[in-house]
N, C-alpha and C positions, 0 to 999 in steps of 0.2 A: 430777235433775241429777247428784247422786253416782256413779245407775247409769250414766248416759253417760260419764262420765268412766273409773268402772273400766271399759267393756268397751270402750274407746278404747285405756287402756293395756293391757288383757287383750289385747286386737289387736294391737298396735304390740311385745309382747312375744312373741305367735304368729309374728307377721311376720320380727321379728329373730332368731328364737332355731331358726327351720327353716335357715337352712346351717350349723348349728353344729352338725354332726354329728362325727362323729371323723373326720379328715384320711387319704386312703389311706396306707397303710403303704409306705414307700419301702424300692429295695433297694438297699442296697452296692453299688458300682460303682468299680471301679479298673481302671489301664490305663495302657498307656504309647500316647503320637501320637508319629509321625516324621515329617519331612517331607523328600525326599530320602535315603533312606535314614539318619538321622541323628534320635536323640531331639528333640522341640522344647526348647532351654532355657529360657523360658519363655513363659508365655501363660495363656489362660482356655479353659473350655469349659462350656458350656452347655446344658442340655436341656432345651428349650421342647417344650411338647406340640404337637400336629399336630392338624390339625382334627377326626380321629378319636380324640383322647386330650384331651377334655375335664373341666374342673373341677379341675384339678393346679396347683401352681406349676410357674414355668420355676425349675429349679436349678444352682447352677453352683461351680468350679472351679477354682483356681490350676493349674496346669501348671507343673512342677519338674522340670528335667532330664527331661522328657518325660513324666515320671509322673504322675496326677492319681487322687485319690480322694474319692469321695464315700460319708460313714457313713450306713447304713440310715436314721436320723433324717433324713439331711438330701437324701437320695438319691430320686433319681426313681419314682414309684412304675410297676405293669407298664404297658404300654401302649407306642405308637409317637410319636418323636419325632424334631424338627427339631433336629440337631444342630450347634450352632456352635461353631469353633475360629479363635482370632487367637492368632498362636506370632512370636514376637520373639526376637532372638537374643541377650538379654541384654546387650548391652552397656553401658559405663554413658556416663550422657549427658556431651556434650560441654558445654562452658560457655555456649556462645550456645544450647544448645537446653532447657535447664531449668535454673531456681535453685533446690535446693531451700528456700533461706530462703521463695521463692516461691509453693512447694506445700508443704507442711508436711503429711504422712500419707499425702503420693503417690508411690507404688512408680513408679519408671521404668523399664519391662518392656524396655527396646533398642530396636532399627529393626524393625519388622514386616516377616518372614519374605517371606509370602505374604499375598494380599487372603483377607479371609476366606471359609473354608472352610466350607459348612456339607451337610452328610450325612443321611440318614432310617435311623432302627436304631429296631429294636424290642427293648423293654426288656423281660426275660421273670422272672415269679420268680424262677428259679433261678441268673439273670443273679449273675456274680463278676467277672468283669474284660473287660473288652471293650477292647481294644487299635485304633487305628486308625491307619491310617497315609493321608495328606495327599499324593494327586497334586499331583508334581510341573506338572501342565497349572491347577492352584490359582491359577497367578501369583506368579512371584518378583517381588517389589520392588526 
């Protein structure tokens, strides 16, 4: 009985302990988006893997005066990805449209720019900044 039990949990410990290998090595990525010729002032961006870039997190991005960085730690590792960008123009909200007593820890990004944007870039080691810029055929709001 004892042996069924250890090679149950010998098992269940082969089982869980095979994806826990070391997480690919992500690379630093910075960059400024524009949309209209104009930095985005703020937003997110996002890099979700693509059906060919399997086994990664999706990682993502505050967008700052169009600037956005992501530290090698926390950054995309190589491979091709589904790029998504939602860029807001900062403004701050009006009274009928959020209270912050309401949401308490929730950034109000402004009116959304354009419908989101989303792009295919391949993320390559040597990858440093990669800048994008957001047609304007994206959809004004």
């Amino acid at each position: 009985m004892q042996c069924k039990i250890f090679l149950s949990l010998a098992l269940a410990a082969g089982i869980f302990l095979t994806g826990c290998g070391p997480a690919s090595p992500g690379v630093a990525v910075k960059g400024l988006v524009t949309y209209d010729g104009q930095p985005i002032p703020k937003g997110r961006i996002s890099f979700e893997p693509s059906s060919s870039t399997m086994h990664v997190a999706v990682v993502s991005a505050k967008i700052e005066n169009g600037g956005y960085q992501l530290p090698a730690d926390a950054g995309p590792a190589p491979g091709q990805y589904n790029v998504r960008i939602a860029g807001y123009d900062g403004a701050a909200p009006q009274p009928f449209e959020i209270d912050p007593a309401d949401a308490p820890g929730v950034e109000f990004l402004g009116h959304p720019l354009f419908d989101e944007y989303v792009t295919l870039i391949e993320v390559a080691d040597d990858d440093r900044s990669r800048d994008i810029v957001v047609p304007t055929t994206a959809g004004r709001r």
